[in-house]
Wavefront OBJ file of the C-alpha trace (Angstrom):
o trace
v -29.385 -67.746 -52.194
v -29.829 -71.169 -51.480
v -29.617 -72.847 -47.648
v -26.381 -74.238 -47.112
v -22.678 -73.679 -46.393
v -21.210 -70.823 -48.254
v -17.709 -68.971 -48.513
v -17.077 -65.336 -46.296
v -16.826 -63.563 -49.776
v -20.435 -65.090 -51.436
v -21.749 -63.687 -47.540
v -19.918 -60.544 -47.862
v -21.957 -60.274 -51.467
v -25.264 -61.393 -50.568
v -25.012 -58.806 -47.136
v -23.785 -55.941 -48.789
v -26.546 -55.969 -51.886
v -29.192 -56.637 -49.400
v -28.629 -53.458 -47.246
v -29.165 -50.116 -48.493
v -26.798 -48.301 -50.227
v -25.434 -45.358 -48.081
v -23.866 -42.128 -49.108
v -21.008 -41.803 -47.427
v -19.721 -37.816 -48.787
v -15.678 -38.175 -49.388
v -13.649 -35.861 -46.263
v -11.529 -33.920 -48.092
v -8.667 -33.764 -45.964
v -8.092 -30.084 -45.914
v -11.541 -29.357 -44.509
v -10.422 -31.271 -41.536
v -9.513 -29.756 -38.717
v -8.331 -31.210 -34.838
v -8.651 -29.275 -32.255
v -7.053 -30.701 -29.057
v -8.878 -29.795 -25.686
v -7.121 -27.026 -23.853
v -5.943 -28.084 -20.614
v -7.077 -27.406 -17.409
v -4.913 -24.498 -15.455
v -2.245 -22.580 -16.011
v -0.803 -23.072 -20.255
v 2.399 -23.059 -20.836
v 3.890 -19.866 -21.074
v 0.980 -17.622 -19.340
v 2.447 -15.691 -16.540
v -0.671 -14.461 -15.425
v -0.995 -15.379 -11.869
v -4.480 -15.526 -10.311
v -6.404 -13.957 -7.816
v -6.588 -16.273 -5.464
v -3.104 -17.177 -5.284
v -1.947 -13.794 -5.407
v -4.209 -13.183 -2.190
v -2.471 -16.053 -0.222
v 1.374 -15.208 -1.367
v 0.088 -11.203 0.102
v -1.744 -12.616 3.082
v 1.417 -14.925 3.500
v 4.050 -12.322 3.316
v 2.268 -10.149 6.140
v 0.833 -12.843 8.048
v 4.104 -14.984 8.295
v 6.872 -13.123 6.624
v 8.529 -12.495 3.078
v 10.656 -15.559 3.323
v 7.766 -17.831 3.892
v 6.329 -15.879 0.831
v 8.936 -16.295 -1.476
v 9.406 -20.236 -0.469
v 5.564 -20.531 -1.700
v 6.291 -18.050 -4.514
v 9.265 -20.003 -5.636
v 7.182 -23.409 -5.423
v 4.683 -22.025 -8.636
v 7.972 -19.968 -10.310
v 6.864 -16.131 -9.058
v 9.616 -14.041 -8.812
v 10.350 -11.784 -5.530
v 9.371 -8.274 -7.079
v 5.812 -9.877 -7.855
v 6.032 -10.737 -3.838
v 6.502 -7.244 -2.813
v 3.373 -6.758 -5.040
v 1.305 -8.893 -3.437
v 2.252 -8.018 0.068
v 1.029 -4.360 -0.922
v -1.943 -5.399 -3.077
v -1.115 -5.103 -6.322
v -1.163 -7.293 -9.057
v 2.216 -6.116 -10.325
v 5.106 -3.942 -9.595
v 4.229 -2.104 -12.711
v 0.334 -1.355 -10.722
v 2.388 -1.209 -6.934
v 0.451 2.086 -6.768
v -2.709 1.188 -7.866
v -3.529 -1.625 -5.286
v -6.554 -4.371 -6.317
v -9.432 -3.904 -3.463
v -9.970 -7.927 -3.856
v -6.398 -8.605 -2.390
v -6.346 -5.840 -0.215
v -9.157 -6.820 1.458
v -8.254 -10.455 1.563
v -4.628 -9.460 3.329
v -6.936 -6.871 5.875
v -9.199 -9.912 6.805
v -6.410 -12.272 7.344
v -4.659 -9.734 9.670
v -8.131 -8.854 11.348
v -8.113 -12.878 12.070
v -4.408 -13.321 13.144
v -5.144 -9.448 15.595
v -8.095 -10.774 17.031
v -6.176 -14.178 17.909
v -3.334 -12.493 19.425
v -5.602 -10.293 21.088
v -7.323 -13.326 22.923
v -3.690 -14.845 23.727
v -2.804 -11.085 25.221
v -5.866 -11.128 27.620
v -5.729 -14.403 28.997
v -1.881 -13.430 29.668
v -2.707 -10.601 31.433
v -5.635 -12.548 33.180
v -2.855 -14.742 34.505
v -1.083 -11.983 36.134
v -2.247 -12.429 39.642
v -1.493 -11.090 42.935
v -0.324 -14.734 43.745
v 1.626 -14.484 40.672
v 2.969 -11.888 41.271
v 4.302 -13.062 44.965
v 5.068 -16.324 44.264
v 6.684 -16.452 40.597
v 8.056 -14.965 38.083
v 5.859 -12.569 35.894
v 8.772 -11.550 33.925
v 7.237 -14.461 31.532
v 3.817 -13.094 31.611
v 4.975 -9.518 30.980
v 6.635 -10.450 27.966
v 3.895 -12.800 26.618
v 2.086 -9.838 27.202
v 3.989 -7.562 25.514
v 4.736 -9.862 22.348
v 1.048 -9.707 21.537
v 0.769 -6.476 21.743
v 3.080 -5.916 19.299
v 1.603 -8.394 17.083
v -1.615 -6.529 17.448
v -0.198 -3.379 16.508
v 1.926 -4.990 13.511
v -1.550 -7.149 11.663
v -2.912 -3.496 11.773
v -3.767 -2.590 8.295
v -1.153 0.549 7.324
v -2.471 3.912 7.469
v -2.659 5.614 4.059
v -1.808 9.248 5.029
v 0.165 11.534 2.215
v 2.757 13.845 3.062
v 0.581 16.830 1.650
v -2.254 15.706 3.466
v 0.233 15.775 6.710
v 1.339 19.321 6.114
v -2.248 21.093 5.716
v -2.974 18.851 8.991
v -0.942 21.067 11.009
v -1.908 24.382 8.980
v -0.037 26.956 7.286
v 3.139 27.062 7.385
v 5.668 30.325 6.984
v 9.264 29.922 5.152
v 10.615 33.558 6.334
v 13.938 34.582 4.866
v 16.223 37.129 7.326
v 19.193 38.945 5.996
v 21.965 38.094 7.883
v 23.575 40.986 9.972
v 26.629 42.481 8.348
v 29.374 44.635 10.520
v 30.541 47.654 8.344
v 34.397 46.580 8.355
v 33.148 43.541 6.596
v 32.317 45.955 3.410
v 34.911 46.943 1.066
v 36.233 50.991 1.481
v 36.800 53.424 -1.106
v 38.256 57.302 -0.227
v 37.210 59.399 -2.239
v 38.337 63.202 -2.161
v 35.653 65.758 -3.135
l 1 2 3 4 5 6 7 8 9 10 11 12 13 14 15 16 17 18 19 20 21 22 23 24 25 26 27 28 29 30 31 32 33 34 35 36 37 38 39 40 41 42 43 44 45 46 47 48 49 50 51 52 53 54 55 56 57 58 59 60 61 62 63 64 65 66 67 68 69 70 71 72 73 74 75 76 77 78 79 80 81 82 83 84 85 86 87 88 89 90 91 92 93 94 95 96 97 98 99 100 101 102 103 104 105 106 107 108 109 110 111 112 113 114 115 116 117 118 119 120 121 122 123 124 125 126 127 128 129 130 131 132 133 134 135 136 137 138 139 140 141 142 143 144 145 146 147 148 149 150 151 152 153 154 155 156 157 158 159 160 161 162 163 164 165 166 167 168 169 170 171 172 173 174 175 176 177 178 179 180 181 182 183 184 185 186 187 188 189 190 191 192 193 194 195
């Protein structure tokens, strides 16, 4: 090719004969698939609910109540049955009876944490119940400061799991006796007979 000004097609030429001719193998378009990336989280349609929120709707429900459980429940589109589920352990109400150890013990810890809070609030309230107090002021306050935390103690206590057969052998055997009931003899019909 000789030095000087030449046209974009007589380029095009002279660059495509001197590079090296590449195979390119034709795509036939049935052999070609796309894939699109799954997204991240929860797909549309999949109602399975995971772990970890299922632990903080149950540790919700006992900590702070069922409404304040099914406001959060209601904010990711769980319905209140699954609540009562949740609260108790379960993944499901179809598994209520069969509650998941990871949630269970999640809830337990939470109420361990919120117990051992009110337990603190309950001794310094009692610490503040003074002679001088007690003179001077009003403990009616304290008392029932007092008194609230105990009960809030006793309610983040984990349920005991006791079954009503397990309750009767407890207190040993017991004796169903059946009495006939006493019967005056005008009370039975009368028949003469003559022999």
């Amino acid at each position: 090719m000789p030095i000087g000004l030449v046209s974009d097609d007589e380029l095009a030429k002279e660059i495509e004969s001197l590079s090296p001719k590449k195979v390119v193998p034709s795509v036939v378009k049935s052999d070609v698939e796309i894939i699109d990336k799954s997204p991240r989280g929860r797909a549309e349609g999949d109602v399975n609910v995971p772990d970890s929120l299922r632990q903080i709707i149950g540790e919700e429900s006992v900590i702070n109540g069922r409404e304040s459980a099914l406001a959060l429940a209601r904010d990711f589109g769980i319905s209140a049955s699954s609540v009562s589920a949740y609260a108790n352990g379960a993944t499901s109400t179809t598994t209520y009876d069969q509650p998941k150890s990871s949630i269970i013990s999640h809830i337990n810890k939470s109420r361990l944490r919120a117990s051992k809070k009110a337990g603190k609030v309950l001794s310094a309230a009692l610490e503040a119940i003074s002679q001088d107090k007690l003179d001077y002021t009003d403990a009616k306050d304290l008392a029932s400061i007092a008194k609230d935390m105990s009960v809030i103690i006793k309610n983040m206590e984990p349920p005991v799991q006791s079954d009503q057969a397990s309750d009767v052998n407890s207190r040993g055997p017991q004796f169903v006796i059946f009495a006939p009931q006493f019967r005056d003899e005008r009370s039975f019909e009368t028949i003469e007979v003559k022999e």
